[in-house]
C-alpha positions as CSV (number, residue, x, y, z in Angstrom):
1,X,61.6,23.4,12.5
2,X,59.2,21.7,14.8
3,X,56.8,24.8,14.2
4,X,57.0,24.5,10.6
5,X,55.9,20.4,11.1
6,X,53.4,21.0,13.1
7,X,51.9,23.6,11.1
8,X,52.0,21.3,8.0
9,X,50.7,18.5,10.1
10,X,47.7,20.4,11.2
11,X,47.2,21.9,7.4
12,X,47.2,18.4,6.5
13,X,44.4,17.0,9.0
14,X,42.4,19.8,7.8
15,X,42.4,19.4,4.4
16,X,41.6,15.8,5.0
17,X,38.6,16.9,7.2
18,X,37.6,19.5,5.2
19,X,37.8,16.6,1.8
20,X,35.5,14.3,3.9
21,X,33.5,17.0,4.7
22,X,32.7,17.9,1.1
23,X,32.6,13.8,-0.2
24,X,29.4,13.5,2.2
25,X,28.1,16.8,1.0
26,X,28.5,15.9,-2.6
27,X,27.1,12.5,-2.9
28,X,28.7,10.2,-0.3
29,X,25.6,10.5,1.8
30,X,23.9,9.2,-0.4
31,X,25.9,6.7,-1.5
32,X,25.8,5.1,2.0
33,X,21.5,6.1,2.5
34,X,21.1,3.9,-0.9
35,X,23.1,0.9,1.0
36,X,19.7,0.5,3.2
37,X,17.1,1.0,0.1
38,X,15.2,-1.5,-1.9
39,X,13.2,-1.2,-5.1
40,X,10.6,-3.1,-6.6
41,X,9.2,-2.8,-10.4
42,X,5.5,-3.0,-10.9
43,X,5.1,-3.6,-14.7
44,X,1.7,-5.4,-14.6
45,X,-1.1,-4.5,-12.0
46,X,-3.5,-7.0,-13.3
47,X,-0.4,-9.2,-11.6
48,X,1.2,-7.1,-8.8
49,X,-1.3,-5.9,-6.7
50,X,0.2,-6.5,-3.2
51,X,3.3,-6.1,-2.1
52,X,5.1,-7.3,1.1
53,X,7.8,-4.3,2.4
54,X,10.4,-5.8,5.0
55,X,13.5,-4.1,6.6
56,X,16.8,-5.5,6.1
57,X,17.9,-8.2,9.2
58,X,20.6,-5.9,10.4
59,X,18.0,-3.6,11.4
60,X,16.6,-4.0,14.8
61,X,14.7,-1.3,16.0
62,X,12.5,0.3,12.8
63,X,11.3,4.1,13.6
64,X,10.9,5.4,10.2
65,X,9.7,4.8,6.3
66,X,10.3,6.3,3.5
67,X,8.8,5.3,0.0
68,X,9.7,7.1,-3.4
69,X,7.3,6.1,-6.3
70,X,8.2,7.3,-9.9
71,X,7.0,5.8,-13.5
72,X,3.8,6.7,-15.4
73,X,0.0,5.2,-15.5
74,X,-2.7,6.1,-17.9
75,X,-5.6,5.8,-14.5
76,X,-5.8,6.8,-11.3
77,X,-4.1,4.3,-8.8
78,X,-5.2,4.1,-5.0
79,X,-2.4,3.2,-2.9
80,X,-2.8,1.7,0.6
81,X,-0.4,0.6,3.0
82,X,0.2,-0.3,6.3
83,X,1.5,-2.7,9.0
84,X,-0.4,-5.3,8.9
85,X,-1.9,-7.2,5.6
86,X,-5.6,-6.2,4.7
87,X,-5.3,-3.6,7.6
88,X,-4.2,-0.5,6.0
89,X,-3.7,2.8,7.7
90,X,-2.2,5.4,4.8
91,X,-4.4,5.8,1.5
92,X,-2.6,8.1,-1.5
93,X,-4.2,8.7,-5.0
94,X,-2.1,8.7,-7.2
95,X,-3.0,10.9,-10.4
96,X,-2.6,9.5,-13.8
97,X,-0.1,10.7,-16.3
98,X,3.7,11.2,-15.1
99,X,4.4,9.6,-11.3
100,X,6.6,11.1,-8.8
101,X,5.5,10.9,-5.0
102,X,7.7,10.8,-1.9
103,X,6.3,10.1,1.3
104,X,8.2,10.3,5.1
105,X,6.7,8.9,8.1
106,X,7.0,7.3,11.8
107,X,7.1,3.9,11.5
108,X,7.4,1.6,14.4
109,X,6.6,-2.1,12.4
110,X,9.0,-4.1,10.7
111,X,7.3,-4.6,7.5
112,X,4.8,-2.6,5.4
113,X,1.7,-3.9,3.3
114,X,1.0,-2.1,-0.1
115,X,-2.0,-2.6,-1.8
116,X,-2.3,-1.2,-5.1
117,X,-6.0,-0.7,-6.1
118,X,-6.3,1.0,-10.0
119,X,-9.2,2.1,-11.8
120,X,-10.5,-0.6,-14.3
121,X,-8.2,-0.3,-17.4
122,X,-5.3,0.5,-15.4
123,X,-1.7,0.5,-17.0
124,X,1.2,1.2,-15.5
125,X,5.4,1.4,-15.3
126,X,5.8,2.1,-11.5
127,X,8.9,2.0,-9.5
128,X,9.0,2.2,-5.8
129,X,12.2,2.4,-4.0
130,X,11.5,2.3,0.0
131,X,13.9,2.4,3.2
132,X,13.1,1.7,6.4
133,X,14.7,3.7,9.4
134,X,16.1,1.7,12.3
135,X,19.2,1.2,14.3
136,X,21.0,-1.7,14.0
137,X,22.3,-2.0,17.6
């Protein structure tokens, strides 16, 4: 008898591990790596031109970035970014038509600078979703 329990006892814990196991394979990574991301619209660049990038406050320590641009634009759009405002350190073109760019890096400052420079003319739908990287220790 106590065989038996324990046998369905361990069965038990690993189906449970295995199900968890599965859930964060599935989706529930991601579901917790979206907690940390923000997005911002860009709709207008005659407008939005600059944006200001900061981490969330429960982040202490930033060692990462991560920025996923999507939408369309009829032009060419430069984008530059870096710690500091007006002090830019990354340049990306970004090629007209249909938009989807990811970009992964080090990143050891607690905000980011975009500037969005587009050709005369310039439309565009962008969205850019970002996360910073950082414990929160």
């Amino acid at each position: 008898m106590a065989i038996q329990k324990r046998f369905k006892t361990l069965i038990f814990i690993l189906l449970i591990i295995t199900s968890f196991y599965f859930l964060w394979v599935m989706g529930l990574k991601e579901i917790l790596h979206n907690y940390w991301t923000r997005s911002v619209q860009i709709s207008d660049l005659a407008i939005t031109k600059e944006m200001h990038l900061k981490k969330f406050d429960a982040q202490n320590t930033v060692y990462g970035l991560e920025l996923e641009i999507s939408g369309s634009s009829n032009r060419n759009i430069t984008l530059l970014f870096g710690p500091d405002k007006g002090k830019y350190q990354q340049e990306v073109l970004l090629k007209k038509g249909i938009i989807n760019y990811d970009f992964s890096s080090e990143w050891n400052d607690q905000d980011c600078f975009i500037y969005l420079d587009p050709s005369s003319g310039a439309k565009a739908n962008l969205k850019i979703n970002y996360r910073f990287y950082g414990s929160t220790k």
